[in-house]
C-alpha positions as CSV (number, residue, x, y, z in Angstrom):
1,X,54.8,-113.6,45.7
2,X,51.6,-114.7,47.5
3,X,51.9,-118.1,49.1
4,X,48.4,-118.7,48.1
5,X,50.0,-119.2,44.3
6,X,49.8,-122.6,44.1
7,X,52.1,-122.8,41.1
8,X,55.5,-121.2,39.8
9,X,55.2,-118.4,37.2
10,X,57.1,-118.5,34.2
11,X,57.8,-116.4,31.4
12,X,54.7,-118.2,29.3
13,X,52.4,-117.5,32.2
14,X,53.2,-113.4,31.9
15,X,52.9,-114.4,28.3
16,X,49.2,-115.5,28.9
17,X,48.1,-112.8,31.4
18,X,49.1,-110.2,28.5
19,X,47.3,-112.0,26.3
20,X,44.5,-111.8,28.7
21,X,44.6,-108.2,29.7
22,X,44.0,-107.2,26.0
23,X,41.1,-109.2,25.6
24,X,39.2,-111.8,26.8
25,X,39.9,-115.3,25.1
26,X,39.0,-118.9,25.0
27,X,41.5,-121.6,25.2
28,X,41.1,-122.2,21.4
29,X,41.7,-118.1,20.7
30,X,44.9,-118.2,23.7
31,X,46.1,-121.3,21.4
32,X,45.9,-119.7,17.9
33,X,47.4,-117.0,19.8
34,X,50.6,-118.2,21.4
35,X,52.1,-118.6,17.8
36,X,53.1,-114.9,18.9
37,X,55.0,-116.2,22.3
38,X,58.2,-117.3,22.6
39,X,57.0,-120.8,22.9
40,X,54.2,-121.7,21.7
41,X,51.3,-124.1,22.6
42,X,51.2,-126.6,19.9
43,X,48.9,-128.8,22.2
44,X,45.7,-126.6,23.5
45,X,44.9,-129.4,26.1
46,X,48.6,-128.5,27.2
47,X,47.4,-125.3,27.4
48,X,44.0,-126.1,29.2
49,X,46.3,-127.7,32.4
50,X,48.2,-124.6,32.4
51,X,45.1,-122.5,32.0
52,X,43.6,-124.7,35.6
53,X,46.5,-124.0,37.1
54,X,46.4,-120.3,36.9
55,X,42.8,-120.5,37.8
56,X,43.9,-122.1,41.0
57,X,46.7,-119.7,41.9
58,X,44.0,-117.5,41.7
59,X,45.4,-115.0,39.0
60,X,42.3,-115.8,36.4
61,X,38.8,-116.8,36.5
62,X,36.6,-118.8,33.8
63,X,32.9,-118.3,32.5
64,X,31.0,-120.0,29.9
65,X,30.2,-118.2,26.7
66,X,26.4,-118.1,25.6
67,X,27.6,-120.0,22.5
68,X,27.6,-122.7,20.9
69,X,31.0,-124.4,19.9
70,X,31.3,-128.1,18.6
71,X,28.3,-128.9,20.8
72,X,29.0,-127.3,24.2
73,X,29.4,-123.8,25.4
74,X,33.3,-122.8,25.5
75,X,34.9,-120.9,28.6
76,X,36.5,-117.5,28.0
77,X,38.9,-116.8,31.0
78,X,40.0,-113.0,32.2
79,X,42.2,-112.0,34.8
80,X,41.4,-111.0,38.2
81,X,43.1,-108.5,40.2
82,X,45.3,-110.6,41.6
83,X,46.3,-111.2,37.9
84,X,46.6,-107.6,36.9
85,X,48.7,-106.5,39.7
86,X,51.4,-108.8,39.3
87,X,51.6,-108.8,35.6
88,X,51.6,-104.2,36.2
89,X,52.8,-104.1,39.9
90,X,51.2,-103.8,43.0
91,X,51.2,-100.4,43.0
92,X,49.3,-100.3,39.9
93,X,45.7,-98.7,39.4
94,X,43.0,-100.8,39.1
95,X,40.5,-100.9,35.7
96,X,36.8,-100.7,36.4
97,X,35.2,-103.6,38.0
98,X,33.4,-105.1,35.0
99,X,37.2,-105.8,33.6
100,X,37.1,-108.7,36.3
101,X,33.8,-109.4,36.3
102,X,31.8,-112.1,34.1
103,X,30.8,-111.1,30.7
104,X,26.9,-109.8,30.5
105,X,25.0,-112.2,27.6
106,X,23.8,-109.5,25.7
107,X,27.5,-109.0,25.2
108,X,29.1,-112.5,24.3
109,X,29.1,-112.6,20.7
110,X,30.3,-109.0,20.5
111,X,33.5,-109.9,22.6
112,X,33.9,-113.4,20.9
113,X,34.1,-111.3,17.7
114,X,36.6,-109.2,18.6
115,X,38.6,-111.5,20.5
116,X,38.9,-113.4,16.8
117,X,39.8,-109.8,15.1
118,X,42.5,-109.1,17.4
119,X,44.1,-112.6,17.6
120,X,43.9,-112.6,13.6
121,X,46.1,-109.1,13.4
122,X,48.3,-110.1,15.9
123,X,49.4,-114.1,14.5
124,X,49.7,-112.2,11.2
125,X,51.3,-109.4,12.6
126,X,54.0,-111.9,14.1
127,X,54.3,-114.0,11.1
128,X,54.8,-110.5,8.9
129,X,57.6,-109.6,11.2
130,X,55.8,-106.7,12.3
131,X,55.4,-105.2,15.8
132,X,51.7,-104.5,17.3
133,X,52.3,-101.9,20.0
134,X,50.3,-99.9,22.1
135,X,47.5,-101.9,22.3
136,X,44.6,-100.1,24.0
137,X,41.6,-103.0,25.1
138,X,37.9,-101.7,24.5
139,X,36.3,-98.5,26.5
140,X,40.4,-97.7,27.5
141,X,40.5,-94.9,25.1
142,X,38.2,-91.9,25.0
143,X,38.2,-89.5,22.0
144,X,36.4,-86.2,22.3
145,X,35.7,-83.4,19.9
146,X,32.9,-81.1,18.6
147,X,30.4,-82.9,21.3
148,X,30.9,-86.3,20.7
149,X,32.5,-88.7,23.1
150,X,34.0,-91.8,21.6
151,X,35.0,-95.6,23.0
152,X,36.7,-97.4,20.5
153,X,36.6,-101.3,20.8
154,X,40.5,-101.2,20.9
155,X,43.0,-99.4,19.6
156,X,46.8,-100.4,18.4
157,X,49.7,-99.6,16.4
158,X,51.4,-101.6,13.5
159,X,55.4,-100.7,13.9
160,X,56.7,-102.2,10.2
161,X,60.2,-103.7,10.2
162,X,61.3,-100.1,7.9
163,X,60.4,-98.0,10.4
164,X,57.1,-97.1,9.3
165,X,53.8,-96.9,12.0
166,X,50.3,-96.8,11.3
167,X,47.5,-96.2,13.6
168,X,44.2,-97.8,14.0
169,X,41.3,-98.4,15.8
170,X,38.4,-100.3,15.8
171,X,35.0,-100.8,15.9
172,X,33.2,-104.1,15.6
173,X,29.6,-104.7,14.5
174,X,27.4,-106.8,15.1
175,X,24.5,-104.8,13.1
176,X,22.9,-104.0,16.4
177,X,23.0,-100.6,16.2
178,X,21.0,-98.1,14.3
179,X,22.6,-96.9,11.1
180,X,21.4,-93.0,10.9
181,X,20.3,-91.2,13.7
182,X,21.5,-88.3,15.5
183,X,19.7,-88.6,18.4
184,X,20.8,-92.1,19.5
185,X,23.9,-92.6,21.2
186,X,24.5,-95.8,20.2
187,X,24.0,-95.0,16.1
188,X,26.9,-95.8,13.6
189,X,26.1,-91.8,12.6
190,X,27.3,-90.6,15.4
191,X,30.6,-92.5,15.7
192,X,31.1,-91.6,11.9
193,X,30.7,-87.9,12.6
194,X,33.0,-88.1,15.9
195,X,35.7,-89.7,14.3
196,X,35.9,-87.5,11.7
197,X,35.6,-84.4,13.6
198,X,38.5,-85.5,15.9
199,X,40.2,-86.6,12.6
200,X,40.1,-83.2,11.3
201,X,42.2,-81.8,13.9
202,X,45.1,-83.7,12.3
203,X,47.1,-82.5,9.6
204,X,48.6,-84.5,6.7
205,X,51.7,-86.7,7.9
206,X,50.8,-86.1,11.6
207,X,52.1,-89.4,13.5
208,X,48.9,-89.5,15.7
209,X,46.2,-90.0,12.4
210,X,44.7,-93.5,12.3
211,X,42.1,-95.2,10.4
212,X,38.6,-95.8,11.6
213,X,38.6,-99.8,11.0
214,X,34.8,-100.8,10.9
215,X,35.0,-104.9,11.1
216,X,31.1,-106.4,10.4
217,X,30.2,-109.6,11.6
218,X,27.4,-109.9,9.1
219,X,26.6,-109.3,5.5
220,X,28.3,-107.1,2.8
221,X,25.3,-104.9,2.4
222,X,25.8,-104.1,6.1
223,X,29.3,-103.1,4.8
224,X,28.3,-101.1,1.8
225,X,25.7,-99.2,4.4
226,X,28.3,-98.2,6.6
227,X,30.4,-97.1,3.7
228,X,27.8,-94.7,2.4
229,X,27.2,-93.1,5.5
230,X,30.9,-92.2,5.4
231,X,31.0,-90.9,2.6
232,X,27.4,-89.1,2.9
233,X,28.6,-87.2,6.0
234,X,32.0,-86.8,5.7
235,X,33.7,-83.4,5.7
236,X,36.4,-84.0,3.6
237,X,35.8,-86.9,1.0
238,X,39.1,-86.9,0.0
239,X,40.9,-87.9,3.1
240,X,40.6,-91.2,3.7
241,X,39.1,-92.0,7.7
242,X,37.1,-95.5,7.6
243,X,38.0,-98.5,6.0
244,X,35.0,-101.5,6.3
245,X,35.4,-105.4,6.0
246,X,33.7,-108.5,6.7
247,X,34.6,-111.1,9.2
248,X,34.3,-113.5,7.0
249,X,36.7,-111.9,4.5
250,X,39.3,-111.1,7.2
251,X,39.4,-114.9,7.9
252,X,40.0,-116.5,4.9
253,X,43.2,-113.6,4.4
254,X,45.9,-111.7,5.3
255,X,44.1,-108.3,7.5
256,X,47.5,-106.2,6.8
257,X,48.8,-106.8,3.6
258,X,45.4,-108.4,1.4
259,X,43.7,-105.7,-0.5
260,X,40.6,-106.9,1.7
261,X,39.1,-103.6,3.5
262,X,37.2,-101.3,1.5
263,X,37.2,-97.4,2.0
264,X,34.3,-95.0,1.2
265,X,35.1,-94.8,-2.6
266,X,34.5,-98.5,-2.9
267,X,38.1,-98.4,-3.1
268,X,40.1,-101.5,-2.3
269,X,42.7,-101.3,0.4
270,X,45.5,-103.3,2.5
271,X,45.8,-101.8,6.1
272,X,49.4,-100.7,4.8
273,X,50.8,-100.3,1.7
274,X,52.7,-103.1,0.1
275,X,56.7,-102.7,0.2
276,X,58.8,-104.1,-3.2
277,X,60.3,-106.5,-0.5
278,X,56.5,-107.6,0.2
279,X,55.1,-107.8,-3.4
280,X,57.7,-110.6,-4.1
281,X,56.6,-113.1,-1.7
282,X,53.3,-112.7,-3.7
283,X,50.5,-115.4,-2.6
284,X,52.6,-116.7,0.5
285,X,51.3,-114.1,2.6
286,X,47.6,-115.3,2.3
287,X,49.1,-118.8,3.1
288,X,50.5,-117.9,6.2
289,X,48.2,-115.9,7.7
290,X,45.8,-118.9,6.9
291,X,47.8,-121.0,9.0
């Protein structure tokens, strides 16, 4: 190890660079978080020390958000390179640069956002006993098909304790973006139509289908939009490719197993389908995802 690491690394640290390497997160975020570690942080100024000491060993680095949190801007940390190679190995290739670099403003509310979304599906993934693998961070996966190049926000797997798998990825809005337009590459249209011409490369059953999860940081009618362009442009309206929901549903509910997401019928939907075992803990599920 570098003698410039001013600190020993244990087995939480690694825990936190993970953590780190999927998203960018605030202390509050890495705290709600590391209920998923093996221990956890039930003190985030705990946490904070730990967090300055990592910043001194040099393996992350700190910014202030653009936002306003109980009346001061909170810090989102990332890891540099020093970071990344030893939580991959030395020998390990190195992401673009803006993975290190600060956070552009224009871009702070979009990250926040998803850095709540994916710390929400992976507490309640933990507390569910299921397994989030494969974990892809945002721009790390590139689908391509029929002219349309595609960089999902993230992308992941839910592994359920049964054996089951279920593929998803994810695209978080912030209602920046024009709905309809074909000729703008940043239109919702145009993601719609890409995923569901790469989706229609897949047969029934195939393990490497997902859904198309759609998570809106404003209003229901912003859902309901995206929803009809679905189903407007859709090839195949009975296959089921996008499912929509509001921030401010996911958080007052369980993401996985809450009927909560809505699919292009209007239909309600749970990210996976409820087991017998599941239906008998009833209401407790909301109540500890809540937690």
């Amino acid at each position: 190890m570098p003698k410039r690491f001013k600190t020993k690394i244990g087995p939480r640290d690694f825990e936190i660079l993970a953590s780190l390497d999927r998203v960018p997160l605030t202390s509050s975020q890495l705290c709600y978080l590391s209920k998923t570690f093996e221990q956890p942080f039930h003190d985030e100024h705990n946490l904070r020390r730990r967090l300055r000491r990592l910043v001194d060993s040099g393996l992350i680095r700190s910014w202030s958000y653009a936002l306003v949190s109980s009346g001061r801007a909170p810090q989102y940390f990332k890891l540099t390179r020093d970071g990344y190679r030893l939580l991959h190995g030395q020998d390990a290739s190195l992401p673009r640069r803006r993975y290190f670099e600060e956070i552009s403003h224009g871009h702070h509310f979009h990250t926040n956002a998803l850095a709540e979304f994916v710390t929400r599906i992976a507490v309640t993934s933990h507390e569910q006993g299921i397994a989030l693998r494969h974990f892809a961070r945002e721009n790390s996966v590139k689908f391509e098909a029929n002219g349309f190049t595609l960089f999902p926000d993230c992308a992941f797997q839910l592994s359920m304790p049964d054996g089951r798998v279920f593929n998803f990825v994810v695209e978080l809005d912030n209602g920046t973006e024009r709905v309809r337009s074909k000729q703008d590459v940043e239109s919702l249209e145009r993601k719609v139509r890409g995923y569901d011409a790469h989706q229609s490369g897949f047969q029934a059953g195939d393990p490497q289908r997902y859904l198309v999860l759609f998570v809106t940081t404003r209003s229901e009618q912003r859902m309901a939009n995206i929803l009809n362009l679905a189903d407007a442009v859709m090839s195949n309206r009975q296959r089921t490719v996008f499912l929509a929901a509001c921030t401010t549903q996911l958080s007052k509910s369980c993401p996985i197993y809450d009927a909560v997401w809505t699919d292009h019928r209007r239909l309600k939907r749970s990210l996976v389908p409820i087991s017998e075992q599941v239906k008998k803990q009833g209401s407790c599920l909301t109540q500890l995802a809540a937690s």
